[in-house]
N, C-alpha and C positions, 0 to 999 in steps of 0.2 A: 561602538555602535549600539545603539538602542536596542536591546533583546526582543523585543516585540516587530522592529522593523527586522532584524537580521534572520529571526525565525520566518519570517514573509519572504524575502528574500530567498531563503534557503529551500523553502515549497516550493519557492514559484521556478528554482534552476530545477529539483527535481520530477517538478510536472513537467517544465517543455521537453524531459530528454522522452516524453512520449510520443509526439511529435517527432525528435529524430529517429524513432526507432521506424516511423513510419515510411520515413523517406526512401528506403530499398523500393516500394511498389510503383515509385518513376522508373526504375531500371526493369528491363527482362530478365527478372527471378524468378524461378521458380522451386519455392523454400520446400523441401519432403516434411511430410508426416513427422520424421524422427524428428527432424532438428529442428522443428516449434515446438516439439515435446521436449527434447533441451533446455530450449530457450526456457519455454515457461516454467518448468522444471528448476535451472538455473535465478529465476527470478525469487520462486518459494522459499527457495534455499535463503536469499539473500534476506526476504522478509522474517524466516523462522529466525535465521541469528540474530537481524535486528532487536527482534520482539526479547529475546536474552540480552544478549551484551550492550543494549541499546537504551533499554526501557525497564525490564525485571530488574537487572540487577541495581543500576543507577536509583530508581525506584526505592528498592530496598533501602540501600545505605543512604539516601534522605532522609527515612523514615526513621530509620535509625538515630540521624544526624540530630533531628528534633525532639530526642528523649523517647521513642517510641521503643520499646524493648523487643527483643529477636521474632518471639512467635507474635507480637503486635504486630511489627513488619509485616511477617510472611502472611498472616490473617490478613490486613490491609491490601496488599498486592492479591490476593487471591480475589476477595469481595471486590475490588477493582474488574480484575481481568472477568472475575464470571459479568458485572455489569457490562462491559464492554464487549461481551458475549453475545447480550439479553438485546444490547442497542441495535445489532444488526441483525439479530433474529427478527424484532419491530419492525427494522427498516426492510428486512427482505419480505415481509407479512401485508405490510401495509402502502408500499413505494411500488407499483408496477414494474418491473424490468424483463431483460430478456437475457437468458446464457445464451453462449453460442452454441454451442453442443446441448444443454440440458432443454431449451423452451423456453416459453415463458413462464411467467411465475408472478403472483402478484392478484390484482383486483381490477376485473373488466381491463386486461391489457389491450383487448381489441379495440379500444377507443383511440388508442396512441396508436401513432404513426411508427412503423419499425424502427428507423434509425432513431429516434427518440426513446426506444426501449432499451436499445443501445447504450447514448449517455447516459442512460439513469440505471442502468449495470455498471458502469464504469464510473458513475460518481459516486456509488458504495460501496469500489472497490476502492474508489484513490483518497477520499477524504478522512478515515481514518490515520493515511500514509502522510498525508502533510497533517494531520493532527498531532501525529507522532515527532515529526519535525519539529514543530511550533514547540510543544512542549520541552522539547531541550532546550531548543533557543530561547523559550522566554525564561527558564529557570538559570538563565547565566552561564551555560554549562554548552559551551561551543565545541569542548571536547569530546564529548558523546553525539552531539547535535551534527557537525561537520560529515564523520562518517558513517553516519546514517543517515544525511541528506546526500551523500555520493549514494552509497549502496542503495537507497531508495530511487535515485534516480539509473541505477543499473539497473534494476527489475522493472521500470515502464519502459525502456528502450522496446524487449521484446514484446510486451503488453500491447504498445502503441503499433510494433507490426501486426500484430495478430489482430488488433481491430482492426485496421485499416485495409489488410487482406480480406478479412469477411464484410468487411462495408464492399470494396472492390468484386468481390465473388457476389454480389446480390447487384451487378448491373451499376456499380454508384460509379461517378466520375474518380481518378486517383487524387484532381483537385481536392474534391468534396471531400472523400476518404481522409484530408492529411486537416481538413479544415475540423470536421467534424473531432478526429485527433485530437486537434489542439484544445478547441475546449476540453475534451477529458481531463485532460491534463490540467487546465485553468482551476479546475476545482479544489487540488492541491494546497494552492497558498491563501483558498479560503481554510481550507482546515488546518492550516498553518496559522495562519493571524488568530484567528479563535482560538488555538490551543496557545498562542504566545502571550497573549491579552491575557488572557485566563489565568495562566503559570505567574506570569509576571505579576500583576496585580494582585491574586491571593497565594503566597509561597508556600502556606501550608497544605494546599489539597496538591503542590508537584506530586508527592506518591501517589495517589489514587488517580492522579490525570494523568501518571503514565501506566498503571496498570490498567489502566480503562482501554489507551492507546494499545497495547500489548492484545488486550483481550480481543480488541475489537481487527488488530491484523492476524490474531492466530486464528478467526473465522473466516476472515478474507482467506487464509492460506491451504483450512483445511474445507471449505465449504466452495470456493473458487477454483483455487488456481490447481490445487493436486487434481481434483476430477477434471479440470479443465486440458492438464497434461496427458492423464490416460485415458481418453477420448476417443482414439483412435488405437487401442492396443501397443501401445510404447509405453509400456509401463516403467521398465526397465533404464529404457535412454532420460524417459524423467525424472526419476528416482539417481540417476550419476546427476544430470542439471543438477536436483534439490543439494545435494552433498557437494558439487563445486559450487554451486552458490552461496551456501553454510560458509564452507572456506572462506571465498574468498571474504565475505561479508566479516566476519570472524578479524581476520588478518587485518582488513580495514579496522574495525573497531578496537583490537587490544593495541596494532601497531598506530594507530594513530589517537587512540584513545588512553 
């Protein structure tokens, strides 16, 4: 299959599992404190190992692969990851959005409509995460790409409940909740086709366009999703999530990688 389609592909399965994560809020659940702190907890996990066995280290040994010598590499992925750092520092400075927990954040948010503060929180959380896809798949490399298109779509499961719980808790329909959902999710296998187009078309910058991908999820992980978990005093229950997520994430990637 074409690397640039299979990387699109492989976004676009793991943006809809945000969308199914959403689906519990047709049923009479009612999720505790602790086990969203879990969940999201569990989700971090899954992106910090990503960002390693996914993207650093893959990364690296391309760099290598192209005559680039050891501390070349590791200099390379670091200037990488600090850009991909710098991109969503921009994006959070200059993009309007809204946490759930923290406010909003951003330039004259009050002109935007809430649930709009919403997706545009959620589309700087997921489009680094299919960028990260896209770049494996477009660099040929299905073996790393594969299981961190599962594992990334492990961590919007619970992503996708927890917006869809806070669209529902501010009075919205559970329709609308699962609609709204879904585009978050849609955003994915744009940042998947751009990062496949990209990889595929110039095979020299694969290392810096996955340390950039790396850079730009270990700020989603420690500027989002960890504060996002201890929110509510569960520190603890999401600190286990972060560590079974690592695992499992881990286990996916050497065992199928």
């Amino acid at each position: 299959m074409n690397p640039i389609l299979a990387g699109f592909l492989a976004s676009l399965v793991a943006g809809l599992a945000t969308v199914v994560g959403a689906f519990p809020i047709l049923l009479p659940l009612n999720l505790t404190q602790r086990v969203q702190a879990i969940m999201l907890g569990f989700g971090g996990g899954v992106m910090l190992a990503a960002t390693a066995f996914s993207l650093i280290v893959p990364g690296t040994e391309a760099a290598i692969a192209q005559g680039t010598s050891q501390i070349g590499a590791a200099l390379l992925m670091a200037v990488g990851v600090l850009m991909g750092g710098v991109f969503l520092i921009l994006t959070n400075k200059y993009l309007p959005h809204e946490h759930f927990s923290k406010g909003s954040e951003g330039v004259n948010p009050q002109n935007l409509r809430r649930i709009w503060l919403f997706i545009f929180a959620i589309t700087i959380h997921n489009f680094p995460e299919g960028l990260a896809v896209g770049v494996n798949f477009g660099a040929g490399d299905p073996a790393n790409g594969i299981p961190l298109a599962i594992g990334i779509g492990l961590q919007n499961i619970p992503e996708g409940l927890v917006v869809a719980m806070s669209l529902v808790a501010e009075k919205y329909s559970a329709m609308y909740a699962l609609g709204v959902t879904l585009l978050t999710g849609l955003v994915e296998p744009i940042g998947g086709l751009i990062g496949a187009a990209v990889v595929a078309i110039a095979q020299p910058i694969l290392p810096l366009g996955m340390a950039f991908a790396a850079g730009a999820m270990l700020f989603v992980i420690s500027g989002e999703i960890i504060p996002e978990s201890h929110r509510q005093g569960q520190e603890q229950e999401a600190t286990i999530g972060v560590m079974v997520g690592f695992v499992v994430m881990m286990l996916l990637d050497i065992g199928l990688g």
